[in-house]
N, C-alpha and C positions, 0 to 999 in steps of 0.2 A: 589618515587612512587612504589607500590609493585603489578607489571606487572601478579603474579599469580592469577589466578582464584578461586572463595573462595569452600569451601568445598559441596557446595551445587549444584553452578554451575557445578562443573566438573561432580558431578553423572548425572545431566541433560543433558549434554551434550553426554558424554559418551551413557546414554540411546537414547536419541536421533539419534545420528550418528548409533547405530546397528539399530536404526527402519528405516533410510532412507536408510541402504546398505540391509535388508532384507525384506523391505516390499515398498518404495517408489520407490527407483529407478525402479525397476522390473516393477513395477504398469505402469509407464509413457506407456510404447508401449501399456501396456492394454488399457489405460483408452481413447488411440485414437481408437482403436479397438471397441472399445464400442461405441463410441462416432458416428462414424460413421455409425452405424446399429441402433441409435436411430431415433424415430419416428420426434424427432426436434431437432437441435442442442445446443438448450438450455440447454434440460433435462443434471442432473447430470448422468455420468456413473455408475454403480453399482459398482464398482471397488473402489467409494470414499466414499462411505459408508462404506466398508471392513476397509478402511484405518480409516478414522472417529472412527468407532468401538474399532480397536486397539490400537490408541493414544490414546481413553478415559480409555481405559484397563491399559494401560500403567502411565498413570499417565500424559501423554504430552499432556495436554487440557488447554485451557487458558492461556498457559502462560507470555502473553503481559499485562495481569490483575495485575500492582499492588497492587489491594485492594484484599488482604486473605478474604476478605468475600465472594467474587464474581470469583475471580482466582485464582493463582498461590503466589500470593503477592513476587514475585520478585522486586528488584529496575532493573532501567533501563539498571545499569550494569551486574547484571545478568541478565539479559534477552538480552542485545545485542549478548553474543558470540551464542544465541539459534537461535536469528531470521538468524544468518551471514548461520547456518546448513540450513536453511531453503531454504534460499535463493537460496541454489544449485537445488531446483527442485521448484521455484517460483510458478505454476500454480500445483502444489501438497500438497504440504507438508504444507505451510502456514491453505489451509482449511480441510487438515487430523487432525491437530491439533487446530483447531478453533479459528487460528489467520490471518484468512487475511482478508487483506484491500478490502473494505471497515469498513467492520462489528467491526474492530478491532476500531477504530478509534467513531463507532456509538454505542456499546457498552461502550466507554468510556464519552463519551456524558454522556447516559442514567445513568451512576452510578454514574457521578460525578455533575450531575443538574438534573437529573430527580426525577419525584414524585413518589412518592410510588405504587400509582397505574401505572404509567408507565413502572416503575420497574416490577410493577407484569408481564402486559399484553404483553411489548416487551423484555425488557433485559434477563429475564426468557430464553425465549425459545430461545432467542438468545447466551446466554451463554451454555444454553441444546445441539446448533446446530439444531436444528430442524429447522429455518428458516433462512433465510437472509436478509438484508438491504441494503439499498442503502440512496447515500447523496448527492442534490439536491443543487447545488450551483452552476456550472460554465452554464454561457448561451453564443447562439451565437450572441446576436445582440451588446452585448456589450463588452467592454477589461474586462473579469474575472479575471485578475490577481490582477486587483484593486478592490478589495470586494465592494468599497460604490457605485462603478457601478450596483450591483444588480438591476435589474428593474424588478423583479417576486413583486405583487404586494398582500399583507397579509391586506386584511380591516375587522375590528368587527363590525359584521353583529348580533344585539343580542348577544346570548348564544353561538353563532357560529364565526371561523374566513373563511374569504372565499379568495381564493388563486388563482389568476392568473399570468400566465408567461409561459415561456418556456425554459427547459434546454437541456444540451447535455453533450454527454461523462457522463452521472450519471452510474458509473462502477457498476455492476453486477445487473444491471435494469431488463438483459437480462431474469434472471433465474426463474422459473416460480415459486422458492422457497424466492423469493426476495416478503418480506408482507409488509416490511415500509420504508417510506423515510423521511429522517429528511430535512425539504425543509427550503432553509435560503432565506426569501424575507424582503421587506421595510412592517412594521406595521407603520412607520411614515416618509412619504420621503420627509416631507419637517423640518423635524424636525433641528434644530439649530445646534450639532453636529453630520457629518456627519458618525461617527461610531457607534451613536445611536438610526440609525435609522432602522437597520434588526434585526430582529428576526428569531427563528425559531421554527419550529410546526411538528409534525409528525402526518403524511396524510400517510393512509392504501392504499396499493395499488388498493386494489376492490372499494374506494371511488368514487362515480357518480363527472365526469368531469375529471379524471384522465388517460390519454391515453400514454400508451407506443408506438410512434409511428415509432419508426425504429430503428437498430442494426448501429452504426458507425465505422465504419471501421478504424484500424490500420494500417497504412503503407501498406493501400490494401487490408487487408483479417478480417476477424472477428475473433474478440477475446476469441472464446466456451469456452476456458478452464476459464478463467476467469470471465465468469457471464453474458460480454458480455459489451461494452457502448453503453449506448440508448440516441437518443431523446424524452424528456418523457413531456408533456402538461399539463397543470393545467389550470382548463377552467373553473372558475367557482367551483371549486371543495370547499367543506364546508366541516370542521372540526367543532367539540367542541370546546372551548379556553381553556378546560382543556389539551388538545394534544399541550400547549403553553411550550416549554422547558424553565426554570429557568424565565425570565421575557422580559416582552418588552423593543426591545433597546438592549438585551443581548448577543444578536446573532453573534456581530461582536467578543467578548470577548469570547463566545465560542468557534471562529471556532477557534481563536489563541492558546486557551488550546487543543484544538482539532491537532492540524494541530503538535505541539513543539515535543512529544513523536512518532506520524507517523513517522516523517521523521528519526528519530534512526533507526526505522524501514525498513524503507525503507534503509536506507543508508546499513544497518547490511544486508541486503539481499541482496542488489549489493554487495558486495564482496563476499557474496557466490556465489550471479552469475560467479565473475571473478574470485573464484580460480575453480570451475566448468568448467571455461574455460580455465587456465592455465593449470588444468589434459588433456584438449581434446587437446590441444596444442603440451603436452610432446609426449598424446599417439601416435599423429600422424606423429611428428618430426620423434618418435624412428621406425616408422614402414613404414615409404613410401621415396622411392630413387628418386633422381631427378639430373639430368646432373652429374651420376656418385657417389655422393654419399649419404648416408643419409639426409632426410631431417635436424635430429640432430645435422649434422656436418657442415650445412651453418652458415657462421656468423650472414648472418641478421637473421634469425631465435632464433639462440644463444642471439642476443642482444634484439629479441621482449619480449623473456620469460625469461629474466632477468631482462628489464624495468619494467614485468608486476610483476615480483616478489616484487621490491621495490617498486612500487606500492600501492599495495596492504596491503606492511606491512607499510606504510607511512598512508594509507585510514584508515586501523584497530584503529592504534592507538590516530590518531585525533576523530576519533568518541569513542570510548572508554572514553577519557578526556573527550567528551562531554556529555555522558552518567552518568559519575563521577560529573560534575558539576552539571547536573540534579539533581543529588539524595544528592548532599549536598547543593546546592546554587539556585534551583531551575532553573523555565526555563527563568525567567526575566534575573539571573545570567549568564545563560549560551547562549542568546542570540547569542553572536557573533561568538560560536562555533559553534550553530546549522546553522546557516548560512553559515558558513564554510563550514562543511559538505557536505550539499545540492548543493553548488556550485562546489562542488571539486570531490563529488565521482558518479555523474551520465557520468559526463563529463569525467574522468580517466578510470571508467568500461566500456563504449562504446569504448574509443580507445582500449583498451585490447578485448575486443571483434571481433570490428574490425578485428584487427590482425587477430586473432581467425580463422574468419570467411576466411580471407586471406591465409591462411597457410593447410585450409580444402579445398579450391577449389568450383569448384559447388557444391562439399558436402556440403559448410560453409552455403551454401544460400538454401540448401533442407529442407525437412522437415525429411529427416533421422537425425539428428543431432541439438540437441537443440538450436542450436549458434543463427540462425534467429530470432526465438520466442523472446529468451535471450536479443538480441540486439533491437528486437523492444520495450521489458519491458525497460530495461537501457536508450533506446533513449527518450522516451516517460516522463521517471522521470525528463525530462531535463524541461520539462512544467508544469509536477504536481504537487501539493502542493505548488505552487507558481513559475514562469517559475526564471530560474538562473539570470536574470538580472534584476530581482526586490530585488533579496537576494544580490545581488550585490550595487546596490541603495543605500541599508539600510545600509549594513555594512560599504563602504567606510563611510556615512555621519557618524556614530558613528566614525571612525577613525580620521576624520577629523575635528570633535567638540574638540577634545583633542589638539587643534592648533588653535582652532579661540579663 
């Protein structure tokens, strides 16, 4: 296996890393500064606009888009070591370059089932950056980790579908630039098999019966930099059935196309979390004395940021192979790595965090220092995209059909 990076990648990288050492990092203390002197804590700060601006100048727009018509047309492999840069300033950098999640994932949607005219009306401006999205799937009254639990309830009403239910945690609901949501309910829930019975429709935020009704809180505090998770209502609310992505019944088969490529994603940005936190680790080893001598020269120190080093280089290279499988054997192919993954690096980048956060003191747990925020993203992927003990389920059963 030949471990270099291809010709294309490194110039993007390389461009990259100079736009997050001279224009991202800096931005982070801005953008709370802003943030706090706006009129709602919603509103974007002016500061991500600037950023915005310059990754589209730059060339560093889209590029989680493998389709050259709409993005960047990288394979997953190149695009993992961009999202890992990214990952270092998570609530930055992601939507300076108009790759984060949600929208990355709802754009993908759109270009790969949607219709022409949907193509026009949402992916357009969605690829422009000009708006945001949100994706309507987990609820509280039922286990969301098992999709055919959906009970938001999609019936054709005429020329129209009409939508009721209730979700929560729909990530970046909050942002008053957030216009569509791709809502996955039952068009058929008594239908025969159970994975062809959701669909899903995209409902305009300003649609009559659609209520954003609260900001949900993280580990305690709300999530600004990120759009925000809401509890969001659907009451009655009437679509067209043209706003029907690909077909009825298709909805469970999308979110699984939906959901295979996020999680690279996600994975490629927790370890930019954790070498993020490995740098705050050394700086503050080399610079703070405790009972005598450097924090540097304590053993368990020495042994935290050496774990977290192999780590790290253990986390890269399983997702990489799985990113390689991706783009030569597809995602059915590469199933049992993507699982992997998911199971292996939310759970690995939290304990290095952890530390982290250990080794900073009540610095680790302020908001001077990004380790908190870091550690509440890292803890929080332990649940998203599918919580680790349903990726667990699956994979042992596939290991274990090779024995029965």
């Amino acid at each position: 296996m030949d471990f270099a990076f291809d010709a294309r990648t490194e110039e993007l990288r390389a461009k990259l890393l100079a736009f997050m050492d001279e224009y991202v990092y800096p931005a982070e203390a801005v953008a709370e500064e802003q943030r706090a002197a706006l009129a709602s804590p919603w509103d974007t700060p002016a500061v991500v606009g600037e950023l915005k601006a310059e990754a589209r100048r730059q060339g560093l727009w889209n590029l989680f888009l493998p389709d050259a018509e709409h993005g960047a047309g990288l394979t997953n492999l190149q695009y993992a070591p961009l999202a890992e840069i990214t990952g270092r300033s998570p609530h930055l950098a992601p939507t300076a370059t108009n790759c984060a999640a949600p929208d990355t994932g709802n754009m993908e949607v759109l270009a790969q089932f949607g219709n022409e005219q949907q193509k026009k009306q949402w992916l357009e401006p969605l690829l422009a950056g000009e708006i945001r999205s949100a994706f309507a799937m987990t609820e509280p009254e039922v286990a969301s980790s098992d999709a055919t639990n959906i009970t938001t309830h999609i019936e054709r009403d005429g020329d129209d579908y009409v939508i009721t239910g209730r979700k929560w945690y729909i990530s970046g609901a909050m942002n008053p630039d957030c216009k569509i949501f791709i809502v996955m309910g039952k068009t058929d829930p008594d239908g025969a098999d159970i994975r062809r019975q959701q669909s899903m429709v995209l409902v305009p935020r300003d649609t009559p019966g659609v209520t954003v009704r609260r900001a949900m809180q993280v580990f305690g505090y709300e999530d600004h930099s990120h759009g925000g998770h809401a509890e969001v209502v659907f009451d009655h609310a009437r679509v067209p059935v043209t706003n029907l992505i690909g077909e009825e019944g298709g909805g469970f088969a999308i979110a699984q196309a939906r959901l295979g490529p996020g999680r690279i994603h996600h994975c490629m940005r927790l370890i930019g979390m954790a070498e993020r936190a490995i740098e705050l680790m050394c700086r503050r080893a080399v610079s703070r004395t405790a009972f005598g001598k450097a924090l540097a020269q304590q053993g368990v120190v020495q042994n935290w940021i050496a774990d977290a080093r192999v780590t790290v280089e253990q986390l890269r290279l399983l997702v990489l192979k799985t990113a390689w499988l991706m783009d030569t054997v597809g995602n059915k192919g590469a199933h049992t790595e993507i699982q992997a993954i998911k199971i292996a690096t939310p759970r690995a980048v939290v304990g290095i965090l952890d530390r982290a956060i250990q080794l900073h003191g009540a610095g680790g747990v302020s908001q001077d220092f990004p380790l908190a925020e870091l550690y509440a993203s890292a803890r929080t992927l332990m649940l998203a995209d599918g919580p680790d003990e349903v990726h667990q389920r699956s994979l042992a059963r596939r290991e274990l059909k090779k024995y029965l």
